[in-house]
C-alpha positions in Angstrom: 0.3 2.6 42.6 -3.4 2.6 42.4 -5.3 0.6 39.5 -5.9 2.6 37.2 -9.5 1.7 35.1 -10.1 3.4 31.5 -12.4 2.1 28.4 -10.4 -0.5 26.7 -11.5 -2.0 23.2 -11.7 -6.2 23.8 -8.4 -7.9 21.6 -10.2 -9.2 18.8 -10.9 -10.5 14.8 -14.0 -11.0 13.6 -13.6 -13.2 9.9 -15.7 -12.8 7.2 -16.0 -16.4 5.0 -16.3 -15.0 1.3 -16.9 -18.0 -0.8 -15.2 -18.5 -3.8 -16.4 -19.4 -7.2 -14.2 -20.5 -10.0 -13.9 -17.8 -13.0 -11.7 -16.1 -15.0 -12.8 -12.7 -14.8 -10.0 -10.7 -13.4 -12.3 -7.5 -12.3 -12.0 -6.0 -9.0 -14.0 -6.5 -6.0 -14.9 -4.4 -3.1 -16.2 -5.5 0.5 -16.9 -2.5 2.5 -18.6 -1.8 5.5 -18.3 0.4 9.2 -17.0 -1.1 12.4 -18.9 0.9 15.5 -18.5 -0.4 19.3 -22.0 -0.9 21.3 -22.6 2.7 21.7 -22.5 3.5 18.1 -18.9 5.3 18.4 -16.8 4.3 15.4 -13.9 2.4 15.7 -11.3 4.1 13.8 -7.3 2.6 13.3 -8.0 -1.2 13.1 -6.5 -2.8 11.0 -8.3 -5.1 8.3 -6.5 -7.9 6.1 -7.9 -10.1 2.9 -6.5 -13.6 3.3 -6.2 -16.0 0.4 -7.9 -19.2 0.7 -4.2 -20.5 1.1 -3.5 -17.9 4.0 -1.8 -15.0 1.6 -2.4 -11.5 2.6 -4.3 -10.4 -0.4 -5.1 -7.2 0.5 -5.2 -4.6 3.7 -6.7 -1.6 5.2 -7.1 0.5 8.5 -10.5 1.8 9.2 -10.3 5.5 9.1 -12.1 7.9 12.1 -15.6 7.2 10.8 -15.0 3.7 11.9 -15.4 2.7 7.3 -13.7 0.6 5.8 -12.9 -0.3 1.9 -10.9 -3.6 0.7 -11.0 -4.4 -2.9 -9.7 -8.3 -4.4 -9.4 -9.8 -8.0 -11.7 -13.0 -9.2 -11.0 -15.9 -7.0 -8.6 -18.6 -8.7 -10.1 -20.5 -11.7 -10.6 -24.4 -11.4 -7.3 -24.4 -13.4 -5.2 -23.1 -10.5 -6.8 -25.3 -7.9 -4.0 -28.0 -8.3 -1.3 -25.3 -7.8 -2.8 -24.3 -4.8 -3.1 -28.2 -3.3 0.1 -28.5 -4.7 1.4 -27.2 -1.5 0.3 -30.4 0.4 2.5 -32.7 0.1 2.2 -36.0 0.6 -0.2 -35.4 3.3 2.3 -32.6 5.1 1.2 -28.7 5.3 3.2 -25.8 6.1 1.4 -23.0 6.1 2.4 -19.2 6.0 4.1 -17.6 8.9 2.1 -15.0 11.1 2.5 -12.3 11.8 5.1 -11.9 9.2 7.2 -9.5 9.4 7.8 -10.1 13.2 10.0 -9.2 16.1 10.8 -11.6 17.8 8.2 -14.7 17.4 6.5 -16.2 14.7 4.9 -19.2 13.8 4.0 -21.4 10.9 0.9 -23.8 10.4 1.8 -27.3 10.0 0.1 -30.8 9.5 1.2 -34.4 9.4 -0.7 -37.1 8.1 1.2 -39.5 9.9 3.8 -39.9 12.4 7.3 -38.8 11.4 10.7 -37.9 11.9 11.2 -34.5 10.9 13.9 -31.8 10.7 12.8 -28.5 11.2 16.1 -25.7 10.2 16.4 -22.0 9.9 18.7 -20.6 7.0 19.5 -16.8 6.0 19.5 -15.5 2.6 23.2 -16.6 2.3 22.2 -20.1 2.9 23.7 -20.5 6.1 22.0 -22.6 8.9 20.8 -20.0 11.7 18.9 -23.0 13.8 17.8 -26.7 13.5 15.9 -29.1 15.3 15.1 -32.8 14.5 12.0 -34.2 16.5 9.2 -37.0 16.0 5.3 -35.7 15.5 1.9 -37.5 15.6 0.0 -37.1 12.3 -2.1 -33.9 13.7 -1.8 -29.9 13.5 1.7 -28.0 15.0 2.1 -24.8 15.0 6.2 -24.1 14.6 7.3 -21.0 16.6 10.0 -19.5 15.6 11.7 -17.0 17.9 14.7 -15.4 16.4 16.3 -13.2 19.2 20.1 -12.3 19.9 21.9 -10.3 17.5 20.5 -11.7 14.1 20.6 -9.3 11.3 17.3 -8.1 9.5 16.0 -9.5 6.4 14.4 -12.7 5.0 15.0 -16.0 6.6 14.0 -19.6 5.0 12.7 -22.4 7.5 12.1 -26.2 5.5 10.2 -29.0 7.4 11.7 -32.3 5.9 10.9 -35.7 6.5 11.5 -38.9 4.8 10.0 -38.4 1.9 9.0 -34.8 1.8 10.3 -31.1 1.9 8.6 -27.9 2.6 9.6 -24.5 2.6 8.5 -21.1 4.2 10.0 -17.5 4.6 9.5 -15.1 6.7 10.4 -11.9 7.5 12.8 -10.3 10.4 12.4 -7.0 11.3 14.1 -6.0 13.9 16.5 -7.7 16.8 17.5 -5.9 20.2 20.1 -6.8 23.0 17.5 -8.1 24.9 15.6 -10.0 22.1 15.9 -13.3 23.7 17.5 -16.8 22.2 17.0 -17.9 18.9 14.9 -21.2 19.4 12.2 -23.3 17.4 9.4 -25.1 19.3 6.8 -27.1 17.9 3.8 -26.8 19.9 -0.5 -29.0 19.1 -2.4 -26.6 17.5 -6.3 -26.9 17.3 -6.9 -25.0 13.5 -4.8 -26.2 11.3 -6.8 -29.7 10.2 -9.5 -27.5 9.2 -7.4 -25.9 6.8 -6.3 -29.1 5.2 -9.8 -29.8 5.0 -10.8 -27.0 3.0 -8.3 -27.9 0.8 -8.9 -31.3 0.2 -12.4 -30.1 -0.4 -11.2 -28.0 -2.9 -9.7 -30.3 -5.0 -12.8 -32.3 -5.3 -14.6 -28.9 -6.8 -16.4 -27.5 -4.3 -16.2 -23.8 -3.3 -12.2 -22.4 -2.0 -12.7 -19.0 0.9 -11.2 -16.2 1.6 -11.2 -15.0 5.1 -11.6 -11.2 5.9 -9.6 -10.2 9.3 -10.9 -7.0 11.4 -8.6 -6.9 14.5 -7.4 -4.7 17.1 -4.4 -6.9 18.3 -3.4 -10.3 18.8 -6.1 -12.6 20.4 -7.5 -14.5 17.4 -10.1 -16.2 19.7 -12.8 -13.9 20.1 -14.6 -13.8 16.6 -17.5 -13.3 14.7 -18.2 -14.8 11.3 -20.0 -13.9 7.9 -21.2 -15.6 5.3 -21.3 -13.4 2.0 -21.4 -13.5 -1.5 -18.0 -14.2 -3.6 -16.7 -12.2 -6.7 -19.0 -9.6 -6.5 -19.1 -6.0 -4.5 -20.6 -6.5 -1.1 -21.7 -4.3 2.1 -21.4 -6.0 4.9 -22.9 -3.1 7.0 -22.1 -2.1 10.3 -20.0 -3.9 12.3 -20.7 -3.7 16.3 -17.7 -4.5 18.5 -18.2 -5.3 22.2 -15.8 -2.8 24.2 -15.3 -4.0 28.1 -15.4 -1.1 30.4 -13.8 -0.8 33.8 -10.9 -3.1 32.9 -8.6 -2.7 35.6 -4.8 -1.7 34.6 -1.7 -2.0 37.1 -0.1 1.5 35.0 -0.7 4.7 35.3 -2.9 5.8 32.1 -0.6 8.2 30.3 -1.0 10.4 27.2 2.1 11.3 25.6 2.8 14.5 24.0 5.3 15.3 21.8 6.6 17.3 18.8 9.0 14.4 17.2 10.4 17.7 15.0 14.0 17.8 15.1 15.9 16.1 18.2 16.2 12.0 18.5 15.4 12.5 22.4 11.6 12.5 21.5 12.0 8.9 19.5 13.9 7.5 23.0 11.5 9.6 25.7 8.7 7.1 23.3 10.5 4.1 23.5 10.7 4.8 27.4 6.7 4.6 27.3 6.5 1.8 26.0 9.1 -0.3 27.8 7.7 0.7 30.8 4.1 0.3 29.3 5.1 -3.4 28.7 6.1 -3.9 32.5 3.3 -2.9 34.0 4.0 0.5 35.3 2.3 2.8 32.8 -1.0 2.2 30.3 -0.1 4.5 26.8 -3.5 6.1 26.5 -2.7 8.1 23.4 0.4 9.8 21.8 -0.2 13.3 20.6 1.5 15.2 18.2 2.4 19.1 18.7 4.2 19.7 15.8 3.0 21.5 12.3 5.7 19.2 10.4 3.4 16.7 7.8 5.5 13.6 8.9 5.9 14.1 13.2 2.7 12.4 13.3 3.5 9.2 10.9 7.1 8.9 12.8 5.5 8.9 15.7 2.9 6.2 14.8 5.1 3.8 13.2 7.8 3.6 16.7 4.1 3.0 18.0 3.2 0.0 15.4 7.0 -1.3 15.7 6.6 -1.9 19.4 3.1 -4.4 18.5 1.4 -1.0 19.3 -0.6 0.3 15.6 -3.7 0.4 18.0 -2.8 3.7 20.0 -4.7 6.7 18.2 -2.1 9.1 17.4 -3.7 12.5 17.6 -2.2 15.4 15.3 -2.1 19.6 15.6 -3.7 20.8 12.4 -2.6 24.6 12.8 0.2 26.1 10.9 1.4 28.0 13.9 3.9 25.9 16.0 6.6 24.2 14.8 8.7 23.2 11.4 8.6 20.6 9.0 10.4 17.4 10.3 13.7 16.5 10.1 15.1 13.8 7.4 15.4 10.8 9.6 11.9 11.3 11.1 10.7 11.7 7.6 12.2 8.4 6.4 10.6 6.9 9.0 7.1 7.9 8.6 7.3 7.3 5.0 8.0 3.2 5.8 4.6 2.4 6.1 5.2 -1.1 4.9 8.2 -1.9 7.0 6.8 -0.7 10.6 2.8 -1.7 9.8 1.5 2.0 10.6 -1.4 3.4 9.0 0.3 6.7 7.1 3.0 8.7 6.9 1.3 12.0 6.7 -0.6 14.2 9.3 -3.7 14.5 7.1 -4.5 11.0 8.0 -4.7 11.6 11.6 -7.2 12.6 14.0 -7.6 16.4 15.2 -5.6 16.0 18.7 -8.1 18.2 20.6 -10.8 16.0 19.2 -8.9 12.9 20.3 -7.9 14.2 23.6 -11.8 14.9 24.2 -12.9 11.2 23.1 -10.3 9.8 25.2 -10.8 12.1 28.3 -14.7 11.4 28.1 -13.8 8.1 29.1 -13.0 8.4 32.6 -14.9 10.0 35.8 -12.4 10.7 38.0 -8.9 12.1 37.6 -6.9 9.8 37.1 -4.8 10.2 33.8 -1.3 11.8 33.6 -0.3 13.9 30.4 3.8 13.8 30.1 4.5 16.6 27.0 8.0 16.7 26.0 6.9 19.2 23.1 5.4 22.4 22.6 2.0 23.7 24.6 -0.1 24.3 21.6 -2.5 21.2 21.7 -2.8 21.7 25.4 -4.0 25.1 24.6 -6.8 24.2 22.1 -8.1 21.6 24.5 -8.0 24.1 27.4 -10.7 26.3 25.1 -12.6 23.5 24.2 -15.8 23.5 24.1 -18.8 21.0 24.9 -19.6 18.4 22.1 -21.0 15.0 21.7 -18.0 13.4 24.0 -18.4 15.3 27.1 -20.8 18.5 27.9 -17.8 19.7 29.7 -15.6 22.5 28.4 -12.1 22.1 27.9 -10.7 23.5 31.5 -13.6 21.3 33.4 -13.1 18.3 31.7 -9.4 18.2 32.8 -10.3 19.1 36.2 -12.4 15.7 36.2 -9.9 13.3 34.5 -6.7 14.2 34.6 -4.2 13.8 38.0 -1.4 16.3 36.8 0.9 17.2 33.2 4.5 16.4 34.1 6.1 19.3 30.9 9.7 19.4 29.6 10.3 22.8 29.5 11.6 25.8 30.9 14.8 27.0 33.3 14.7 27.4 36.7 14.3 29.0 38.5 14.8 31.6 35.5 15.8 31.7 32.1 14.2 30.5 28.5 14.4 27.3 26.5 13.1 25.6 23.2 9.9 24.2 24.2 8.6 27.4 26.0 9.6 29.8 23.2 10.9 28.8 20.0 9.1 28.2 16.6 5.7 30.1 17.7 5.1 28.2 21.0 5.6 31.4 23.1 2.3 32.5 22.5 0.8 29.5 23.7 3.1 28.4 26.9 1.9 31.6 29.2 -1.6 31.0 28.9 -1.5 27.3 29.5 0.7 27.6 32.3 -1.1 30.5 33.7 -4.9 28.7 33.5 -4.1 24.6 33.5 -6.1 23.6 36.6 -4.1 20.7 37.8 -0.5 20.4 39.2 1.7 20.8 36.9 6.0 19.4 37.5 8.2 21.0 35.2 11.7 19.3 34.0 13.8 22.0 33.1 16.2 22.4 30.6 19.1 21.6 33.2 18.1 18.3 34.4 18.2 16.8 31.3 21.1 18.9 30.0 24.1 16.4 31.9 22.3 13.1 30.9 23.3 11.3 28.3 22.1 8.5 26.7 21.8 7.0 23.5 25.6 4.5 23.4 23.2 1.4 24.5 21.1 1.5 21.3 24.3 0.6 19.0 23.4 -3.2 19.0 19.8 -3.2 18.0 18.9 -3.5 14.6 20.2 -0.7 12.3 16.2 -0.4 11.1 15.1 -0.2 14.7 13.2 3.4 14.2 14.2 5.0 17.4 17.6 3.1 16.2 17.4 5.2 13.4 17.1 8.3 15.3 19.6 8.1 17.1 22.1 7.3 14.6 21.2 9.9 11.5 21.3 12.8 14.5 24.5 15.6 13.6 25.5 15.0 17.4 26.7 10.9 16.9 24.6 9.8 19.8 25.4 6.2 19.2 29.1 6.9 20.0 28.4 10.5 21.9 25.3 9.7 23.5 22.4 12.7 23.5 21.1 15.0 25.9 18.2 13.4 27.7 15.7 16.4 28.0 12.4 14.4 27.1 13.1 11.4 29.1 13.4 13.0 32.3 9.2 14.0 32.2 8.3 10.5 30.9 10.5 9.2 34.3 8.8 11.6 36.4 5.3 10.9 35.1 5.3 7.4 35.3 7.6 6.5 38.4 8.2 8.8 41.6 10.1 11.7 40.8 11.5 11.9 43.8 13.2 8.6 44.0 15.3 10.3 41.6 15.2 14.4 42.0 14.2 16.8 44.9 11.0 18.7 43.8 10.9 22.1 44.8 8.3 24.3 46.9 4.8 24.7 45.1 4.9 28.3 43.4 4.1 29.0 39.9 6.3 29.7 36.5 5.8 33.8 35.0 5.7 33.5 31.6 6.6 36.6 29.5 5.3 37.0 26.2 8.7 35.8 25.2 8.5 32.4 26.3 11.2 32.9 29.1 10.5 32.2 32.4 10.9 32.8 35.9 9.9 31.6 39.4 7.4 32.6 41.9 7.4 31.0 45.7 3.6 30.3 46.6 2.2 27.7 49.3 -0.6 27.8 47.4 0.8 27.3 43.9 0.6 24.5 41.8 3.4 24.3 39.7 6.8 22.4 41.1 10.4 21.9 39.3 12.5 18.8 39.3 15.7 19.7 41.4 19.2 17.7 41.1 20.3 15.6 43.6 23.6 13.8 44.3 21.9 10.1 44.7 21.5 8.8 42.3 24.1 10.0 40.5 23.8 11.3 36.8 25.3 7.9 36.0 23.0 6.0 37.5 20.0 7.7 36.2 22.0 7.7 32.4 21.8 3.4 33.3 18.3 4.2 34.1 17.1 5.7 30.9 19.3 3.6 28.6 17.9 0.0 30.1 14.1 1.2 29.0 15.1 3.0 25.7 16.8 0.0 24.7 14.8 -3.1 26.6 13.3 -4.7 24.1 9.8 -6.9 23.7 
């Protein structure tokens, strides 16, 4: 598999110091500004968190598709809370708050010693009960205390003290989620180079000087690569335009993949997602974007927040803003979107979203040559609007010659062959879309029909992940019991295709093209010079083996 090179932004967080003066006055403050990347482009779904000067999320934020950004705060504390906040040293021990928090499966907590001690580091649940423990001798200096909760553990809050001799601290911490594949449960304590710094501020504190706030912009997890501000406290401040250096030509060992989807009514769509990911995570694919097809308000915030709950709230979700195809979202996809708190994902609703033909533009604009593979499991409608595109500020291509540049080929779940009709093709005004896509895409096109995915089940080896696990979730509120029954596997049969070799696990058949009637149904036309091709079944592997297949990376988890 050729490495594959697209525009990647760097990992980053830039902090913005905010001194803070002592006062009473419990107005509201704003700090506002835009984050662009060199080339002026905004930067639009990064997330932005207030810290307290005691490492509390105050406050957070996502900057929207204009790259702006808006975080308001109360007063900082009055010189009559400062002892309550250095309370938390004690005796010359700091435990800090964990990050990130909640987590799945590793987190870790600041801590500093004074002096050298024998301490006992131990995990409780909410029922008291003692989940891990771990006594160990440290050098006065700064720790950081990971935390990996793995195994079976149920969700919720945990408790973790640090005690020593002649002193006792406490932290919680959130759990999210656990898989089957989560890992041991374990507690290391590991030199860390921040955390004296910290104490520090503190101890200045106390002596009257001025307590900070810190201001996080960041796109993932690196912490290292950051820019610092110095700006007024307890007042409204601007702190302008951000610019954040984006590395080009970064090279990627995965194909880079946009994922299309209508995340409507069928759980197959959450576990064709998870598939992306897991194989995102080993190497073999690069999750460009994940596009929604569906009219439904909350298919776009389900979507997102599988996304965010796999460390993922950076890929731009792109959703169709037409009333034309599709229907409002099931139940269990709406319940998911709407917990924006518990998965981290910036909404639940579709207005919040970029236009996906605007988003497939931006992202396509990226790349020279054709390298990027489009996997829909959905409906054609987005494919459509992009196909009519028009030249604009990303590309002066149209629509039909900026695909011809940048994209390799669309693997599609839909269709029978070599004749019949099925969902994707026809139902819920898609029909009027599918022929002229079909009948104009300029690149090779592999359809998974209806029948390969019809015999494979999957869905039984989800039953021991967390019950808030969102694809989890989907799989267990659907009418057809998947946990216990397992679930047709339509969807996940393109994403296999798309990423690995189809052939290591179907025939493909002779190129020709699908005939589209207005209808949506289909038939099958033998050409040399065609470029469409169906997925065939095979005897090896078996339908068993390829139901092992899909389950391991619907249910492998980070």
């Amino acid at each position: 598999m050729l490495l594959k090179k697209f525009l990647s932004i760097t990992s980053l967080f830039i902090f913005v110091s905010l001194p803070a003066f002592a006062t009473g006055n419990e107005d509201d403050f704003t700090v506002k500004g835009f984050i662009l990347n060199e080339e002026d482009e905004p930067l639009a779904n990064l997330k932005i968190v207030l810290y307290s000067e005691v490492d509390d999320e105050i406050n957070s934020t996502f900057s929207d598709e204009d790259g702006a950004f808006l975080l308001t705060y109360k007063s900082t504390p009055t010189s009559a809370d400062k002892h309550e906040i250095n309370s938390q040293i004690a005796d010359g021990f700091y435990l800090g708050n964990s990050y990130p928090n909640p987590f799945n499966p590793h987190t870790s907590f600041p801590f500093y010693a004074s002096e050298r001690s024998d301490i006992t580091i131990s995990v409780y649940n909410m029922l008291g009960q003692l989940v891990i423990q771990n006594q160990t001798n440290v050098a006065d200096g700064a720790y950081d205390i990971q935390v990996d909760l793995g195994g079976r553990l149920a969700q919720g809050n945990y408790f973790m003290n640090v005690r020593g001799s002649d002193f006792s601290l406490t932290g919680t911490m959130t759990f999210v989620s656990a898989g089957i594949n989560s890992g041991k449960t374990n507690i290391a304590l590991r030199p860390a180079g921040q955390i004296s710094n910290v104490i520090q501020n503190r101890q200045i504190q106390s002596t009257g000087n001025l307590a900070t706030l810190t201001l996080a912009i960041y796109h993932d997890s690196d912490k290292d690569k950051r820019k610092e501000f110095s700006i007024p406290p307890n007042e409204d401040f601007d702190i302008g335009t951000v610019i954040i250096e984006t590395s080009h030509g970064t090279d990627f060992s995965g194909i880079p993949v946009i994922f299309e989807t209508d995340m409507t009514t069928d759980c197959d769509d959450a576990g064709a997602l998870a598939m992306m990911h897991t194989l995102e995570r080993k190497g073999e694919a690069t999750i460009l974007a994940t596009m929604v097809n569906n009219k439904g308000d909350y298919s776009s915030g389900a979507t997102a927040a599988i996304n965010a709950f796999y460390g993922r709230v950076d890929i731009p979700v792109g959703a169709y803003q037409g009333d034309n195809v599709g229907r409002d979202a099931i139940r269990f996809f709406q319940d998911i979107a709407r917990d924006t708190e518990l998965y981290g994902h910036k909404a639940a609703t579709r207005e919040h979203y970029p236009d996906a033909t605007e988003l497939y533009r931006e992202i396509l604009s990226k790349f020279s040559t054709n390298e990027v593979v489009i996997v829909s499991v959905g409906h054609l409608n987005n494919l459509y609007y992009l196909l009519k595109s028009e030249p604009d500020d990303h590309s002066p291509l149209n629509g039909k010659d900026l695909i011809k540049q940048t994209v390799n080929h669309i693997v599609v779940m839909g269709g029978r062959y070599p004749t019949g009709q099925e969902h994707n093709f026809s139902a819920r005004g898609s029909h009027e879309y599918t022929k002229p896509v079909l009948e104009n895409w300029p690149t090779e096109i592999i359809l998974s029909g209806y029948e390969i995915g019809n015999n494979i089940r999957t869905g039984p080896g989800l039953v021991d992940l967390d019950e808030l696990h969102p694809v989890r979730r989907a799989y267990a509120a659907h009418r057809s019991n998947p946990l216990e029954n397992g679930r047709k596997s339509w969807d996940q049969t393109a994403v296999l295709a798309a990423v690995r070799d189809p052939e290591e696990y179907w025939k493909l058949s002779d190129p020709g093209w699908v005939v589209v009637s207005s209808d949506g149904s289909n038939e099958w036309e033998d050409d040399p010079e065609g470029l469409h091709r169906y997925l065939i079944e095979v005897d090896t592997p078996s339908t068993s083996d390829i139901e092992e297949i899909i389950e391991y990376l619907m249910a492998d988890m980070p």
